[in-house]
mmCIF file of the C-alpha atoms, coordinates in Angstrom:
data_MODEL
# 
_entry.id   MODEL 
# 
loop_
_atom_site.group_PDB 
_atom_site.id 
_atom_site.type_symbol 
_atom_site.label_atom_id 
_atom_site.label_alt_id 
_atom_site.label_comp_id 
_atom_site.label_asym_id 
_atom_site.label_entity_id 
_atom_site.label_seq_id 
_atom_site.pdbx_PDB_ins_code 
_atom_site.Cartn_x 
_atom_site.Cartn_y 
_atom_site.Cartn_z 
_atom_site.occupancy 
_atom_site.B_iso_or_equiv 
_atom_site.pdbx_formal_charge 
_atom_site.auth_seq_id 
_atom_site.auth_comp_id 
_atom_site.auth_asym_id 
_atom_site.auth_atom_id 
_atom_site.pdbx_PDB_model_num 
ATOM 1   C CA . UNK A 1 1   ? 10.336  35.835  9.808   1.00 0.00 ? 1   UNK A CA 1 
ATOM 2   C CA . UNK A 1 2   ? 9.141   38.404  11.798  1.00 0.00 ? 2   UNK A CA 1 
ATOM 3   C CA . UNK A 1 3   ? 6.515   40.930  12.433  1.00 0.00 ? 3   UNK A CA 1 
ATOM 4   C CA . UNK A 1 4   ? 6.328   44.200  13.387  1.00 0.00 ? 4   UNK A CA 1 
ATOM 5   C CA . UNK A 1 5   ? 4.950   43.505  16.634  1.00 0.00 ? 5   UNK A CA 1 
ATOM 6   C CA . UNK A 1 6   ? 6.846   40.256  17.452  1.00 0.00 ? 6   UNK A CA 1 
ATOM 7   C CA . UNK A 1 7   ? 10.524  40.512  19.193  1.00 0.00 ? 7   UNK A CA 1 
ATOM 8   C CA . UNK A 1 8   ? 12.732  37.619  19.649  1.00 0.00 ? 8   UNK A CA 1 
ATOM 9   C CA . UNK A 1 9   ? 12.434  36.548  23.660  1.00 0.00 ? 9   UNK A CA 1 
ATOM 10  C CA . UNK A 1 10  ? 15.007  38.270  25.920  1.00 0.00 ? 10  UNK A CA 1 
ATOM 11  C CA . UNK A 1 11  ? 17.405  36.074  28.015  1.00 0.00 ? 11  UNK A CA 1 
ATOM 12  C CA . UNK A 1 12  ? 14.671  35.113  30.795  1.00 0.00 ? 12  UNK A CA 1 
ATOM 13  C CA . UNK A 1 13  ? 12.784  33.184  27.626  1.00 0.00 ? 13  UNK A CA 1 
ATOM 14  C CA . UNK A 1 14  ? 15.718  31.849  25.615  1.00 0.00 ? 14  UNK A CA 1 
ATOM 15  C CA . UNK A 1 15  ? 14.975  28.162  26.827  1.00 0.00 ? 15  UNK A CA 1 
ATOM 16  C CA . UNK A 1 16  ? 11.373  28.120  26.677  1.00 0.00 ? 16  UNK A CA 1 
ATOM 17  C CA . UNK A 1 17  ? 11.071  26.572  22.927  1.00 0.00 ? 17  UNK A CA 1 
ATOM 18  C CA . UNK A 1 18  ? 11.599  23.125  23.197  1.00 0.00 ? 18  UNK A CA 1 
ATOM 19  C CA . UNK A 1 19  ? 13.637  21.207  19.957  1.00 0.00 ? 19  UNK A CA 1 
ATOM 20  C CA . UNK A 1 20  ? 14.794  23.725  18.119  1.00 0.00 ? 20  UNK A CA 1 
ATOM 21  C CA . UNK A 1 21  ? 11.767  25.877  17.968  1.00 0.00 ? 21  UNK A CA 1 
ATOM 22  C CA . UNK A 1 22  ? 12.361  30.036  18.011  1.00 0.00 ? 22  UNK A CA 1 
ATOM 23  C CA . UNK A 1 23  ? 11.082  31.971  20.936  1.00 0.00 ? 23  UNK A CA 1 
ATOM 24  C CA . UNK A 1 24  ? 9.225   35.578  20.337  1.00 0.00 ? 24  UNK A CA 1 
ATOM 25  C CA . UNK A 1 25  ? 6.846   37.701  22.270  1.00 0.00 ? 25  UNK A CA 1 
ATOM 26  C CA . UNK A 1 26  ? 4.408   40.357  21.457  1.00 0.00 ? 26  UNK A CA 1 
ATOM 27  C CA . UNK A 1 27  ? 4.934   43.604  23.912  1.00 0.00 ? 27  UNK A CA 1 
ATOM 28  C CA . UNK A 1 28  ? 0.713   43.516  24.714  1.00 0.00 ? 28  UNK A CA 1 
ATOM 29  C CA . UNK A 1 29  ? 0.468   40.034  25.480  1.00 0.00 ? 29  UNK A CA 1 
ATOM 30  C CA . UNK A 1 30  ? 2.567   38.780  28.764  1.00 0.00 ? 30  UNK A CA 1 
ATOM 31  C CA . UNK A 1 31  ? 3.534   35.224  27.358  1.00 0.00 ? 31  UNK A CA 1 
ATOM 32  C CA . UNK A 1 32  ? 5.984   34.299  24.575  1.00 0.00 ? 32  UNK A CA 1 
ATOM 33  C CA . UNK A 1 33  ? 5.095   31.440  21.959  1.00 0.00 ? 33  UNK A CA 1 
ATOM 34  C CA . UNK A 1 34  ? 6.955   29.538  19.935  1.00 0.00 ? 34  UNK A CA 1 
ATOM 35  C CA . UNK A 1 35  ? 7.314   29.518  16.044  1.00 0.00 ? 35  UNK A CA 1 
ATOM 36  C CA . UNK A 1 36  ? 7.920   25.110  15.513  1.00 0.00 ? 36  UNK A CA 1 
ATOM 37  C CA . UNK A 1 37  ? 10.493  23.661  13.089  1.00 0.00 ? 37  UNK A CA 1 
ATOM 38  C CA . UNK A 1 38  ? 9.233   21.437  10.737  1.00 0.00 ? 38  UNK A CA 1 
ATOM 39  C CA . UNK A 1 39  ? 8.121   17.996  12.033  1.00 0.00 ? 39  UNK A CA 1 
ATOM 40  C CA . UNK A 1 40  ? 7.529   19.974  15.803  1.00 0.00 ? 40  UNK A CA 1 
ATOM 41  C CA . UNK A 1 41  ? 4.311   21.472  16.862  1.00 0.00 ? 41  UNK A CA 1 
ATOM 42  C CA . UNK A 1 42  ? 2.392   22.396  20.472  1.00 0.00 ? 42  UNK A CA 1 
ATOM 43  C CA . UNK A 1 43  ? 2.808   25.274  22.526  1.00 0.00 ? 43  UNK A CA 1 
ATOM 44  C CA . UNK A 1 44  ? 6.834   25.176  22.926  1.00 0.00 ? 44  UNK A CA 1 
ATOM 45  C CA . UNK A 1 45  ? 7.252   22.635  19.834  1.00 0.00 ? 45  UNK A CA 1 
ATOM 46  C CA . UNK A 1 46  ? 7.040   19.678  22.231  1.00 0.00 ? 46  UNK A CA 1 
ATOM 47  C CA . UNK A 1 47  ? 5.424   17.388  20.445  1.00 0.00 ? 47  UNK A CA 1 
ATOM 48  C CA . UNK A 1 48  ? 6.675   15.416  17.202  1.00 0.00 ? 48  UNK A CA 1 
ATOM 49  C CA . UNK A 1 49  ? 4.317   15.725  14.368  1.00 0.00 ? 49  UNK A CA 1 
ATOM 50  C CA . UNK A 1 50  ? 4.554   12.752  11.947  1.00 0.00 ? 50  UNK A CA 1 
ATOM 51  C CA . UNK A 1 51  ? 2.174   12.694  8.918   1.00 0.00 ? 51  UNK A CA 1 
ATOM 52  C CA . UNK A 1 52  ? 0.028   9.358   9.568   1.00 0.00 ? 52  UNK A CA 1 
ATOM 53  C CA . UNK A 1 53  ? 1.414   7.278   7.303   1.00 0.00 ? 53  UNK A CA 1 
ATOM 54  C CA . UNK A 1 54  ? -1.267  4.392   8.205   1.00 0.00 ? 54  UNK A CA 1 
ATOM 55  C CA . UNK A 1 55  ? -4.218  4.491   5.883   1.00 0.00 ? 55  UNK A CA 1 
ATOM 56  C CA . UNK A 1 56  ? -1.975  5.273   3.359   1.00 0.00 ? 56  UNK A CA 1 
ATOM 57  C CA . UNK A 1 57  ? 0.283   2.003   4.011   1.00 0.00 ? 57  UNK A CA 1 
ATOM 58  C CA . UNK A 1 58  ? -3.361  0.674   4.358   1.00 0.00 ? 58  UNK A CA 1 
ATOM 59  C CA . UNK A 1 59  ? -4.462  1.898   0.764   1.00 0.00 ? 59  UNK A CA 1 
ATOM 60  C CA . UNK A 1 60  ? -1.401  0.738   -0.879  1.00 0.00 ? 60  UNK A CA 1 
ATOM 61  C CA . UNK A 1 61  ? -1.413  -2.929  0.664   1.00 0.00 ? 61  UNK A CA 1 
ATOM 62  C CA . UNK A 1 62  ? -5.085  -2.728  -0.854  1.00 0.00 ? 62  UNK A CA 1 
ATOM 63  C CA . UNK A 1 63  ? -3.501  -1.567  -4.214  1.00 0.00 ? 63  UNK A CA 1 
ATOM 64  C CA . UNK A 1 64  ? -1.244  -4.135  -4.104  1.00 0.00 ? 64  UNK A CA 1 
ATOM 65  C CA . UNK A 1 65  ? -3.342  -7.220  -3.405  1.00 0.00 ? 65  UNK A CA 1 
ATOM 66  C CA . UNK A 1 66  ? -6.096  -6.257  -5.776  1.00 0.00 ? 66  UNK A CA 1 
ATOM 67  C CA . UNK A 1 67  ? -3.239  -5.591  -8.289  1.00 0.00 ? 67  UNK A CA 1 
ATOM 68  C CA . UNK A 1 68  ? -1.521  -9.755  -7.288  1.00 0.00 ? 68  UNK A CA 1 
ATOM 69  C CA . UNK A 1 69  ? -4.927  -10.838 -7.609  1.00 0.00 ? 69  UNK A CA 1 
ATOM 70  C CA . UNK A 1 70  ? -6.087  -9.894  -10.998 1.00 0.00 ? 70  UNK A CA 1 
ATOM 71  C CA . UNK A 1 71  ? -2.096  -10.457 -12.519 1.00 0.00 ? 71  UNK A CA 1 
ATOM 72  C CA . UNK A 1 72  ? -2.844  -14.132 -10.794 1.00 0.00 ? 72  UNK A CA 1 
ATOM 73  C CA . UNK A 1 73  ? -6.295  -14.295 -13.019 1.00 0.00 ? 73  UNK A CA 1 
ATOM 74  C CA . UNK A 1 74  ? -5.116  -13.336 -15.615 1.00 0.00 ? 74  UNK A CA 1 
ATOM 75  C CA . UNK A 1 75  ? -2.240  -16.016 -15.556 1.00 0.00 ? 75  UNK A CA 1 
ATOM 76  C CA . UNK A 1 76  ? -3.976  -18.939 -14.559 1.00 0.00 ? 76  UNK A CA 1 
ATOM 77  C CA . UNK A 1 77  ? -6.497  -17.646 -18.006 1.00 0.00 ? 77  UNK A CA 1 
ATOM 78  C CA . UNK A 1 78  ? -3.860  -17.481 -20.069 1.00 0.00 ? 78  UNK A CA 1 
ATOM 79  C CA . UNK A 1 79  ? -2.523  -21.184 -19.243 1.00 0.00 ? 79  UNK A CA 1 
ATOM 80  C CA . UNK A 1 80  ? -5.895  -22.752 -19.721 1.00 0.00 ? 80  UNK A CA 1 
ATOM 81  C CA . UNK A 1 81  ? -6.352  -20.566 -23.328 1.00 0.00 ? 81  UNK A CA 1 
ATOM 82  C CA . UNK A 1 82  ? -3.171  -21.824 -24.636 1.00 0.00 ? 82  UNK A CA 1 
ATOM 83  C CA . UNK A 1 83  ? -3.479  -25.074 -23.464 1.00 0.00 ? 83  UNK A CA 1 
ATOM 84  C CA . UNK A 1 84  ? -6.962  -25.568 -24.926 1.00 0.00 ? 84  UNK A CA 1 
ATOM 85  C CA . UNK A 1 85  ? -5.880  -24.121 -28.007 1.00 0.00 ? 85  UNK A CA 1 
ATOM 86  C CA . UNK A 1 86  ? -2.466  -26.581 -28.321 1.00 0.00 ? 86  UNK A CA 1 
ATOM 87  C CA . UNK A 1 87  ? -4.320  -29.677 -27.775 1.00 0.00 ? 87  UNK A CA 1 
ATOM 88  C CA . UNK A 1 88  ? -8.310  -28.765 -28.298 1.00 0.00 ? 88  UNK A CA 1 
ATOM 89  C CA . UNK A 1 89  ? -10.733 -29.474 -26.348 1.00 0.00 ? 89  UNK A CA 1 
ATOM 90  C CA . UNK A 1 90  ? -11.333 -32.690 -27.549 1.00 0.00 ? 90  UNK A CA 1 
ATOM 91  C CA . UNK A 1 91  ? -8.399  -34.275 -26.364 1.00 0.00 ? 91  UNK A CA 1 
ATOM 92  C CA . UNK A 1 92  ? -8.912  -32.989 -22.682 1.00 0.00 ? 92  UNK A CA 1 
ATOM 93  C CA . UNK A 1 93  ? -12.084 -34.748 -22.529 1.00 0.00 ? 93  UNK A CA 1 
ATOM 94  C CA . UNK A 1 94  ? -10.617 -38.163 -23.644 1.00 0.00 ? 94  UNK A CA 1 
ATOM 95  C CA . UNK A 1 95  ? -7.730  -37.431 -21.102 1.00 0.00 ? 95  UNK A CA 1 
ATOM 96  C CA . UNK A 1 96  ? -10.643 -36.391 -18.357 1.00 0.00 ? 96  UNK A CA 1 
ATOM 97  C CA . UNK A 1 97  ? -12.779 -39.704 -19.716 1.00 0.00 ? 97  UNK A CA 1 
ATOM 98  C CA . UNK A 1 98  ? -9.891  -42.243 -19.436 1.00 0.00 ? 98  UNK A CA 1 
ATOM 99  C CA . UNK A 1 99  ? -8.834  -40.293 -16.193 1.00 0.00 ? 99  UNK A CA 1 
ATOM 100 C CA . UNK A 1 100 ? -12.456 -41.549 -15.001 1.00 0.00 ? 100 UNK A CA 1 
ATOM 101 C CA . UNK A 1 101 ? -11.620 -44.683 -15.684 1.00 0.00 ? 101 UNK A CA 1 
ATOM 102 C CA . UNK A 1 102 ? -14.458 -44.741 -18.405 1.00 0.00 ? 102 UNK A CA 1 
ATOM 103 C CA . UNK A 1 103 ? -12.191 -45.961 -21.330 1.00 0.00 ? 103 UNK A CA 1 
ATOM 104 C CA . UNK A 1 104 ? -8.653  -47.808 -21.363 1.00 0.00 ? 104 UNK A CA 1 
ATOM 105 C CA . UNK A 1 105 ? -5.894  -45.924 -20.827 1.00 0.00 ? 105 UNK A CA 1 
ATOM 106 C CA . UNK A 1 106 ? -4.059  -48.123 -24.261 1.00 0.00 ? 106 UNK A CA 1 
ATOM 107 C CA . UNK A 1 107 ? -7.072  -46.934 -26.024 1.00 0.00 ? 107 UNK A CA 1 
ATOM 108 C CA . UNK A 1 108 ? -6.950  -43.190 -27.868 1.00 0.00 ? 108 UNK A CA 1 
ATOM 109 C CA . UNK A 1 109 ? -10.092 -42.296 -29.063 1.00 0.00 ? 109 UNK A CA 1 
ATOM 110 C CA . UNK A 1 110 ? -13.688 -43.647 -27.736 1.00 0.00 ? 110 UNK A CA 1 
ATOM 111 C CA . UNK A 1 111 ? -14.483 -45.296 -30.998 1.00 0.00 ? 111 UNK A CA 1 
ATOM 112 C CA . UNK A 1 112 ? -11.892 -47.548 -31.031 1.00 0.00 ? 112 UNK A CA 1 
ATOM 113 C CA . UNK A 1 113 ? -13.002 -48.718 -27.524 1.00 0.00 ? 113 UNK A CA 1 
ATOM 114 C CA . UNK A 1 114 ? -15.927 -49.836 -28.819 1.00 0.00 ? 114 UNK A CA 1 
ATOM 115 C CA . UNK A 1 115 ? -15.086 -51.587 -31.304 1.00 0.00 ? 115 UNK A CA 1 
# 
């Protein structure tokens, strides 16, 4: 688009956009300039312009871990609830007692042991 006091450039301009970009001039100023496609800025479009794309990889790596880590938590929770709850908390400390070699592994509970 346009203005009223911008002209497209005349054949001694016609390459001086780089990639793509569209040449004008303005009769009161001696130079032309450049209007940039997307993606292309500078002077005569000739550099790239690429949104930075790092700190957002960055923050969504974050997301992501944070997100592994509390799914993980909540998991390992979960296991040790239901397992609790199936065979009580008794019976894990027998198993962790006659894992300590503290009672017989033949015998079940502690007061058979000592009898």
């Amino acid at each position: 688009m346009t203005t009223d006091h911008e002209e497209p450039c005349g054949p001694s301009h016609r390459s001086f956009c780089l990639n793509g970009g569209l040449c004008y001039v303005i009769p009161t100023i001696p130079s032309p300039f450049c209007r940039c496609i997307e993606n292309y800025t500078g002077a005569r479009c000739e550099e790239v312009f690429l949104p930075s794309s790092s700190i957002q990889t960055k923050s969504d790596l974050f997301t992501a871990f944070v997100a592994l880590t509390v799914l993980l938590g909540t998991l390992i929770l979960g296991a040790l609830y239901f397992l609790c709850r199936e065979h009580g908390f008794n019976s894990w400390s027998r198993k962790i007692a006659l894992a300590g070699g503290h009672l017989s592994p033949h015998t079940t509970t502690p007061e058979a042991h000592a009898s």
